[in-house]
C-alpha positions in Angstrom: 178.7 152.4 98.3 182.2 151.8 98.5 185.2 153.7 96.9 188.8 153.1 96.0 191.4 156.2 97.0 193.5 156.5 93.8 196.2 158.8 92.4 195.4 161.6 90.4 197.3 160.8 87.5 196.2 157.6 86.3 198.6 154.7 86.3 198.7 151.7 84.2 197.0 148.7 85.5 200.6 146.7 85.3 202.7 149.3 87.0 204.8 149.0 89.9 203.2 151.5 91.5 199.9 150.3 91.6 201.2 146.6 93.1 203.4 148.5 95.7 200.6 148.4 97.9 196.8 147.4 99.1 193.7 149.5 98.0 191.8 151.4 100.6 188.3 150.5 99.9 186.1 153.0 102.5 182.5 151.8 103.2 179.6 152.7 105.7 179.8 150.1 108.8 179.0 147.2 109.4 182.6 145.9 108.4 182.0 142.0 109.4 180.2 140.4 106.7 178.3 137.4 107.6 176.8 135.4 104.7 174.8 133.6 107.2 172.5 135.8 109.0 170.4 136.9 106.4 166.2 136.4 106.9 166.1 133.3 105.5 168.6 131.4 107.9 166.4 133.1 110.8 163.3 132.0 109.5 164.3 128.4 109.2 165.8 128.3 112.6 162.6 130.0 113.8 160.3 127.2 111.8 162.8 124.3 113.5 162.2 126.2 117.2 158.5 126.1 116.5 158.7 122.2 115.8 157.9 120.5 119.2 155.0 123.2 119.4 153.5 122.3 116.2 154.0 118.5 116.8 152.3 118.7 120.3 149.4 121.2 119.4 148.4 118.5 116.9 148.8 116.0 119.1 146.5 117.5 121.5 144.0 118.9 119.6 144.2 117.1 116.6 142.4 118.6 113.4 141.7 122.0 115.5 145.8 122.4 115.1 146.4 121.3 111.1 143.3 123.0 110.0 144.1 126.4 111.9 147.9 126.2 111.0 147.0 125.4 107.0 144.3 128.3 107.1 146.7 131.0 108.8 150.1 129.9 106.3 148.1 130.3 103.5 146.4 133.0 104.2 149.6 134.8 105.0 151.6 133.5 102.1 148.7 134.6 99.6 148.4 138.3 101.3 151.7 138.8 100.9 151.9 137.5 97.4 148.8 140.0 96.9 149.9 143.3 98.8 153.7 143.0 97.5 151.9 142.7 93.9 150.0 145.5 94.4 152.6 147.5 95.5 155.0 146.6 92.8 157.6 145.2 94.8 159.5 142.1 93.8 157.9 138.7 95.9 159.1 137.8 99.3 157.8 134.9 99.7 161.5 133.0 99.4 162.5 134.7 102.9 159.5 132.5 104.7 158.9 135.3 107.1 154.9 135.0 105.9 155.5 131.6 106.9 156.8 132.0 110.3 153.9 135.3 110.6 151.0 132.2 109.8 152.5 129.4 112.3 153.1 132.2 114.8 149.3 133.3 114.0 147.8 129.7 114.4 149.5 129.0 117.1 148.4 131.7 119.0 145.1 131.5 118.2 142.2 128.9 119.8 141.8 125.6 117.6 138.0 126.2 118.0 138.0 129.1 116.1 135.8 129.4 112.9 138.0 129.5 109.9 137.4 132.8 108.8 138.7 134.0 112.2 142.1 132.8 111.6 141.8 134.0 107.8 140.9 137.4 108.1 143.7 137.5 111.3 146.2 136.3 108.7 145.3 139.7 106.0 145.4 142.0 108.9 148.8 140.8 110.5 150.5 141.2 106.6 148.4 143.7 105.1 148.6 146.4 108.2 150.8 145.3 110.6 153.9 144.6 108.0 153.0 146.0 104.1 151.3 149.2 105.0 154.6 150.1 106.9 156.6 149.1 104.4 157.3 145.3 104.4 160.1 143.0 106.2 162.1 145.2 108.4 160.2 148.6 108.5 156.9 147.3 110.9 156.5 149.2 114.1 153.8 146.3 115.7 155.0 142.5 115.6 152.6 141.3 112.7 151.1 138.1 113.9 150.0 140.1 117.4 148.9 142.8 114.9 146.6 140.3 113.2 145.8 138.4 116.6 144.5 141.8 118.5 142.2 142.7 115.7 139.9 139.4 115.7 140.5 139.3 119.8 138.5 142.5 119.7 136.3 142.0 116.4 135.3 138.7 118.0 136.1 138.5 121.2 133.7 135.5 121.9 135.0 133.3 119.4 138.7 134.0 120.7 137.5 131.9 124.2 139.4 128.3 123.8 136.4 126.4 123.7 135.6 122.4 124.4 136.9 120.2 121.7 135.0 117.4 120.4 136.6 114.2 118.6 139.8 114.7 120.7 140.0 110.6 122.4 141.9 110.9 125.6 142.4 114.2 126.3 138.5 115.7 126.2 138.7 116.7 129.3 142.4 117.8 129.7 141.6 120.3 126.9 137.7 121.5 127.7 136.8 124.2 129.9 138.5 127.2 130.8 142.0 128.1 130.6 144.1 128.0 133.9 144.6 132.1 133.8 141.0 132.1 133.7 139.9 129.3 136.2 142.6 131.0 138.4 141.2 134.7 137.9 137.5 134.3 137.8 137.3 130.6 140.1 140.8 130.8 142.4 141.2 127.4 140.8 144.8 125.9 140.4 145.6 123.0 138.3 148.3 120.4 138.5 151.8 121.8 137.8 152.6 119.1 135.7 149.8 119.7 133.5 151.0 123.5 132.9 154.4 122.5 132.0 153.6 119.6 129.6 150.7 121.2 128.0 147.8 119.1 128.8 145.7 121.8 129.5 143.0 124.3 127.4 144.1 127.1 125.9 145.7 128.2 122.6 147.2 125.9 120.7 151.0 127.3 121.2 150.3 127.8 124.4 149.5 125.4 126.8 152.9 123.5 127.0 155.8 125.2 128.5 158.3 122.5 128.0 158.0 122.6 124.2 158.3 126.6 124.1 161.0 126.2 126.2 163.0 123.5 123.9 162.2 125.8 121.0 163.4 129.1 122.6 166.4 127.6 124.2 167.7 126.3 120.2 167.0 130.3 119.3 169.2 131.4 121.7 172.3 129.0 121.2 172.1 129.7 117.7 171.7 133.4 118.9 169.2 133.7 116.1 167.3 135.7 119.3 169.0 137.6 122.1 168.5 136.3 125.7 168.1 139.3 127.1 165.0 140.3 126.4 163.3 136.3 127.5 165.4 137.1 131.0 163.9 140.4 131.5 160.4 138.7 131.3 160.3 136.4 133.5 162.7 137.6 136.1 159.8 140.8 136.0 156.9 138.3 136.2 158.1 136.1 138.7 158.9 139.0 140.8 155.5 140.2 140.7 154.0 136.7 141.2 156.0 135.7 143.4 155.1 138.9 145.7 151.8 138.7 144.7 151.9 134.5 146.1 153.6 135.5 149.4 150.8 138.2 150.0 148.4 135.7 149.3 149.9 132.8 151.2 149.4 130.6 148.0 152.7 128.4 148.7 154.1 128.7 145.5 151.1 128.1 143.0 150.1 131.1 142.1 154.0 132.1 140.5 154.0 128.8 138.9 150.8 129.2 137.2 151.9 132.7 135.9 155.0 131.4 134.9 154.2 128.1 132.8 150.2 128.9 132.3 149.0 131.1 129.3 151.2 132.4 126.4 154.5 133.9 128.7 156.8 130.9 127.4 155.8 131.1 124.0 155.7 135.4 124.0 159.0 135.4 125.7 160.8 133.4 122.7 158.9 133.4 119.8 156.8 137.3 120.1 158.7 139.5 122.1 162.2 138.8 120.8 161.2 139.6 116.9 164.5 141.5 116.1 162.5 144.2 114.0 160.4 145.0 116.6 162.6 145.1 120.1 165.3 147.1 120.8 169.1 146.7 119.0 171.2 147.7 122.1 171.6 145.1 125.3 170.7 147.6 127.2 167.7 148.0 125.5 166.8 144.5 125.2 166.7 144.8 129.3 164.1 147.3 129.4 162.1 146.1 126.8 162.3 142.6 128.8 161.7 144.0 132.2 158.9 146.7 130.9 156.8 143.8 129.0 157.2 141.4 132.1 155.6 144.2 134.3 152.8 144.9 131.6 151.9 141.5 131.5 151.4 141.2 135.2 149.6 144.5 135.3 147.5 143.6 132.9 147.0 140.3 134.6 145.9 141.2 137.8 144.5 144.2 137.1 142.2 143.8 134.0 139.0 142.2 132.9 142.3 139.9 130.5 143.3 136.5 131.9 146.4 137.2 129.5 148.5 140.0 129.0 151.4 138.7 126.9 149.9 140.3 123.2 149.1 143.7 124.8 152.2 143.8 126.5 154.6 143.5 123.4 152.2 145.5 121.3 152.7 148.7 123.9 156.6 148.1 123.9 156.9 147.5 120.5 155.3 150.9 120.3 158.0 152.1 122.6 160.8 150.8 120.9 161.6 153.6 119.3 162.6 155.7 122.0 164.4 153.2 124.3 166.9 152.7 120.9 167.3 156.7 121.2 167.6 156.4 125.1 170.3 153.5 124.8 172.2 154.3 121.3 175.5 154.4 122.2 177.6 157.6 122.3 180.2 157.9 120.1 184.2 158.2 121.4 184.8 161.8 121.7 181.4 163.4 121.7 180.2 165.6 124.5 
């Protein structure tokens, strides 16, 4: 709360005195006030960035995408609407961060999955991984990968991108395994072409890099997301892969698989850089960045996973705590 130094005495609001100079108003930092970056500007630029996802997942899987998207939005919006209620809060629902929780759900689930997959996803990622610590701003976990690790274990065979039927023209440019999959289990590489446009199998936010990549570039020019964290990524995984490929003599495929297969593009732009759930210094940012590169690759090569990308944040969100004590800056003066 601010206050207003004064004289003791009090002085008539038209006195000379009082006009001879400015008030003093003294307030807790921050001092810049910017009327724009409030949730609801974020959210919208976030929904925008999504955008060319959305519009390609439907695209290429066709009812799979709507009727996962619609399932996972609503279910968000209507567990919010229920857990704020029941915790006698005013609604949220204005700010659109359910919203951007269900597309962010859908799109990183399978379109094959059974509806009540994505359903029951959507009440865990707002119910535990955002109300139960408090709402908007107070979660520990990123909500969505909250919601998203509890049905990959609860139903773990249901989470495998399966064939799609009904899909003319692409059946069999979206049936069969993944590429992180065909590469881990078969030593199978596909087309680099087909990583980085998206016709491939997977989940539907993540099988196009190009689209991610639009989207997470139009975050970070209107620094609604900090670039520091999507460097640290993928300057950590391709230095991994790209070790790991020269040990192998793989001539370059197996870096660009782990660079433009899977979810890394859409982690590194739309997961890992939620602003309530990585660090607040530069610093920081870094080694979150460079620490959720390496887990992914860890867990990559050396796991019964394919894909890393929703442990990986999940573990450094859980250290994000510390690296802000570890990186807060020290204040002039102190020893």
């Amino acid at each position: 709360m601010s206050d207003t130094i004064k004289n003791k005495e009090p002085i008539a609001p038209d006195s000379a005195d009082e006009r001879s100079g400015p008030l003093i108003h003294v307030a807790p930092s921050p001092h810049i006030n910017d009327a724009t970056a409030h949730t609801q500007r974020m959210m919208t630029d976030v929904i925008l960035a999504l955008l060319p996802i959305i519009a390609l997942s439907i695209y290429l899987f066709k009812f799979y995408a709507v009727k996962q998207l619609l399932i996972c939005v609503v279910a968000c919006m209507g567990s919010e609407f229920l857990f704020v209620r029941m915790r006698g809060k005013a609604l949220t629902l204005k700010d659109c961060s359910a919203v951007v929780t269900g597309i962010i759900l859908a799109l990183s689930l399978p379109g094959s999955a059974p509806w009540f997959v994505g359903a029951l996803a959507s009440v865990v990622a707002i119910g535990i991984g955002k109300t139960l610590f408090g709402g908007l701003g107070m979660n520990i976990f990123n909500p969505a990968m909250v919601g998203r690790a509890f049905v990959m274990i609860a139903f773990a065979q249901l989470m495998g991108a399966g064939s799609y039927e009904n899909v003319t023209g692409l059946v069999d440019a979206v049936s069969g395994a993944t590429p992180l999959s065909a590469l881990k289990f078969n030593d199978l590489f596909m087309p680099a072409s087909s990583l980085f446009w998206g016709t491939t199998n997977g989940s539907l936010g993540e099988t196009s890099s190009a689209a991610c990549l639009l989207g997470g570039l139009f975050l970070v020019l209107r620094k609604t997301i900090s670039w520091q964290i999507p460097s640290g990524i993928l300057l950590s995984v391709a230095l991994i892969a790209g070790i790991t490929d020269l040990i192998g003599s793989h001539s370059g495929l197996f870096l660009v698989h782990h660079l433009f297969a899977g979810a890394l593009m859409f982690g590194v732009f739309f997961i890992a850089t939620d602003p309530v759930t990585s660090p607040l210094t530069p610093k920081g940012k870094w080694i979150f960045g460079i620490g959720t590169g390496f887990l992914i690759m860890v867990i990559r090569l050396f796991s019964g996973y394919p894909e890393g990308v929703m442990f990986a944040v999940l573990m450094m969100n859980a250290v994000t705590p510390l690296i802000n004590r570890w990186t807060n800056p020290q204040p002039m003066g102190e020893a």
